[in-house]
LOVEX-618441 format. One line per 5 residues: their letters; for each residue y, x, z of N, C-alpha, C. Coordinates in steps of 0.02 Angstrom, whole numbers, plus 50000, padded with zeros to 5 digits. Atoms other than C-alpha are relative to their C-alpha. Layout:
BEGIN
A) Y/X/Z/Y/X/Z/Y/X/Z  ...
END
This chain:
BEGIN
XXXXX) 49995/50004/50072/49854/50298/54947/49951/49948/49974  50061/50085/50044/49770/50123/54841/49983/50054/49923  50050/49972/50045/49642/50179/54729/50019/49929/49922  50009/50049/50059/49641/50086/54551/49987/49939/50000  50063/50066/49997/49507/49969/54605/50031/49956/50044
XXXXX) 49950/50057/49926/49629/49889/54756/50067/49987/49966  49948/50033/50023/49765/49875/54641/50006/49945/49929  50030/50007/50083/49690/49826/54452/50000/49912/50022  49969/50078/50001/49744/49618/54426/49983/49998/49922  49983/50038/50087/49671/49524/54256/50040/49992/49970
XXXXX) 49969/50027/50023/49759/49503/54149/50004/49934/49975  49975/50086/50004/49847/49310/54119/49967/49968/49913  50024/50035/50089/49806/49309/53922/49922/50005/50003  50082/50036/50031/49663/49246/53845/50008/50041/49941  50004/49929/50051/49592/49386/53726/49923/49951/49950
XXXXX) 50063/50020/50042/49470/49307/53593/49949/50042/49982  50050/49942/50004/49288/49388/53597/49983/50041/49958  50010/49956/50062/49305/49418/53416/50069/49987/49960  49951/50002/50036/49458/49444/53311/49981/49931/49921  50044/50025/50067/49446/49318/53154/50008/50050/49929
XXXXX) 50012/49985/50038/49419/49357/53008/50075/50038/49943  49943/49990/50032/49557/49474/52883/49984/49942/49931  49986/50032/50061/49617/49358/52743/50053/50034/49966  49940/49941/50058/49711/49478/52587/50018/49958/49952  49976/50018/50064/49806/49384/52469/49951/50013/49942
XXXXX) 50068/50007/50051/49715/49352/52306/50023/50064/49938  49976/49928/50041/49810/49494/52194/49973/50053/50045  50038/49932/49961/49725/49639/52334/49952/50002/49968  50051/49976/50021/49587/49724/52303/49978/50003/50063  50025/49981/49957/49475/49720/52445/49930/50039/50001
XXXXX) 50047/49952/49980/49362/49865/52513/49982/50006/50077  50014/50003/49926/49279/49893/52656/49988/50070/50019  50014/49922/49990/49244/50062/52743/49940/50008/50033  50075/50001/49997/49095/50120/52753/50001/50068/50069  50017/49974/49950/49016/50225/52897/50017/50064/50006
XXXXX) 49955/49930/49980/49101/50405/52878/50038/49994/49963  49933/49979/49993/49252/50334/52832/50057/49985/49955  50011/49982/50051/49264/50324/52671/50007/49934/49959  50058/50077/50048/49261/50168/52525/50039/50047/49923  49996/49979/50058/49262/50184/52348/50061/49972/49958
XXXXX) 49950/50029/50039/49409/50174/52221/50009/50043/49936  49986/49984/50038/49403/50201/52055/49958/50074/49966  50059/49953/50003/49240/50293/52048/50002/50064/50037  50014/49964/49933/49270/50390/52185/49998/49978/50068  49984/50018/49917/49269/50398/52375/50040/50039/50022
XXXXX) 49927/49969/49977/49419/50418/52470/50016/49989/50063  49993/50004/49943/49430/50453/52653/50041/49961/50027  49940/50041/49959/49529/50350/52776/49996/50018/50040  50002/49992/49924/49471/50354/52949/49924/49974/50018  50073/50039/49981/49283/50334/53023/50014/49945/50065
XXXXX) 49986/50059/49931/49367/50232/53162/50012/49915/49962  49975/50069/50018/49411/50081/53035/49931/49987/49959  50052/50015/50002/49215/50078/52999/49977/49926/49995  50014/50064/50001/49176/49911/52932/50060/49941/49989  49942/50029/49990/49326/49861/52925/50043/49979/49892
XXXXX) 49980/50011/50062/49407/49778/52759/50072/50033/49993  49937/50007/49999/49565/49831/52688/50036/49989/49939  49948/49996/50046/49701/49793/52564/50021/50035/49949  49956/49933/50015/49742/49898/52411/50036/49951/49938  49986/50047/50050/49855/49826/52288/50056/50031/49934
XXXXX) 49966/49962/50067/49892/49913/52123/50078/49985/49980  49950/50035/50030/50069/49890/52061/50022/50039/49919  49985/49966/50079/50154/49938/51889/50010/50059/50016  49984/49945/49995/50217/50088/51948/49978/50038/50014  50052/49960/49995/50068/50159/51983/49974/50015/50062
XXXXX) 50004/49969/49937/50093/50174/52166/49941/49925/50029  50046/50029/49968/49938/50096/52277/50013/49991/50066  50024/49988/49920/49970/50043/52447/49948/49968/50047  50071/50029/49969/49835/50017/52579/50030/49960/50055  49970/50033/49938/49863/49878/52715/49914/50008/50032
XXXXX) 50046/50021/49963/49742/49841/52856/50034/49940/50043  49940/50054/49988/49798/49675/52902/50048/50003/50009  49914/50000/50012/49978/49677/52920/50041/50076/50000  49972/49959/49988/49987/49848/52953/49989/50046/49927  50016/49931/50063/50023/49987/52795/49976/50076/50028
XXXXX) 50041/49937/49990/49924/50123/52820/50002/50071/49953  49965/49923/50030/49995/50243/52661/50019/49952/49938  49975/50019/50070/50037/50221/52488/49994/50082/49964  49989/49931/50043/50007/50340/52346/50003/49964/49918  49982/50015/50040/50067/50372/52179/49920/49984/49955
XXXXX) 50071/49988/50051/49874/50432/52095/49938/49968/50033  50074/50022/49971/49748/50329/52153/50000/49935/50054  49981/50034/49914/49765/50314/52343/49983/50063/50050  49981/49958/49952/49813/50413/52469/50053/49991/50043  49942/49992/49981/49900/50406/52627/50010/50028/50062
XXXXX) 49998/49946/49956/49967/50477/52778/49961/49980/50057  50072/50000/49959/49807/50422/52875/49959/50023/49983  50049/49984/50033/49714/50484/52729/50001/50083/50004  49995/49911/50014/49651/50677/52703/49946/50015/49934  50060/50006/50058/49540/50733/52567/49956/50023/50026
XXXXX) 50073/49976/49958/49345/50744/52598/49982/50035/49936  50008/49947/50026/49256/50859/52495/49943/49934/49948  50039/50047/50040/49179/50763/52325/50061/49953/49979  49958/50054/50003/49333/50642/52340/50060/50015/49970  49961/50001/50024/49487/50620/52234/50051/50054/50040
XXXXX) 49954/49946/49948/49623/50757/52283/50080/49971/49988  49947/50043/50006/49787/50684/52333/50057/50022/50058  49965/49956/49979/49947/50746/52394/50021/49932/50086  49988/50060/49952/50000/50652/52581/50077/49979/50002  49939/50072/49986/50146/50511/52580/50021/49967/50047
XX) 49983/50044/49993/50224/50436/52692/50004/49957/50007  49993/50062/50009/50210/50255/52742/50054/49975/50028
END
């Protein structure tokens, strides 16, 4: 039987040491998330995920009231009151918001 270590082959791509930089269209709102998890909107704080720590993301009001959140290309929820989405949960102190769907 081959162990991991006698079969495991680099991979061919070239992986850049650091991702660049997110660029959000100039109508977003950008926030960043802060260390449990968390960024602020609209005089509150509103959970996301402590894994996207530092990380900027996307929110971009529309008429209809609904907010959705990107993290570079990817949507991460949409809500009607605020922001909220189905990555999001409510933390305790933070806006209360029903989960959606992306």
């Amino acid at each position: 039987m081959q162990t991991p270590a006698s079969v495991y082959e680099p991979s061919p791509r070239v992986y850049p040491s650091r991702l660049p930089e997110v660029e959000y269209p100039d109508e977003m709102q950008v926030r960043t998330i802060k260390s449990h998890g968390h960024f602020r909107w609209k005089k509150h704080d509103v959970f996301l995920s402590e894994v996207l720590w530092g990380e900027p993301v996307g929110l971009l009001p529309v008429d209809d009231g609904y907010t959705p959140c990107t993290l570079r290309k990817c949507r991460l929820g949409c809500s009607q009151s605020g922001f909220c989405g189905s990555a999001a949960r409510q933390k305790e102190g933070s806006t209360s918001c029903e989960f959606s769907e992306a």
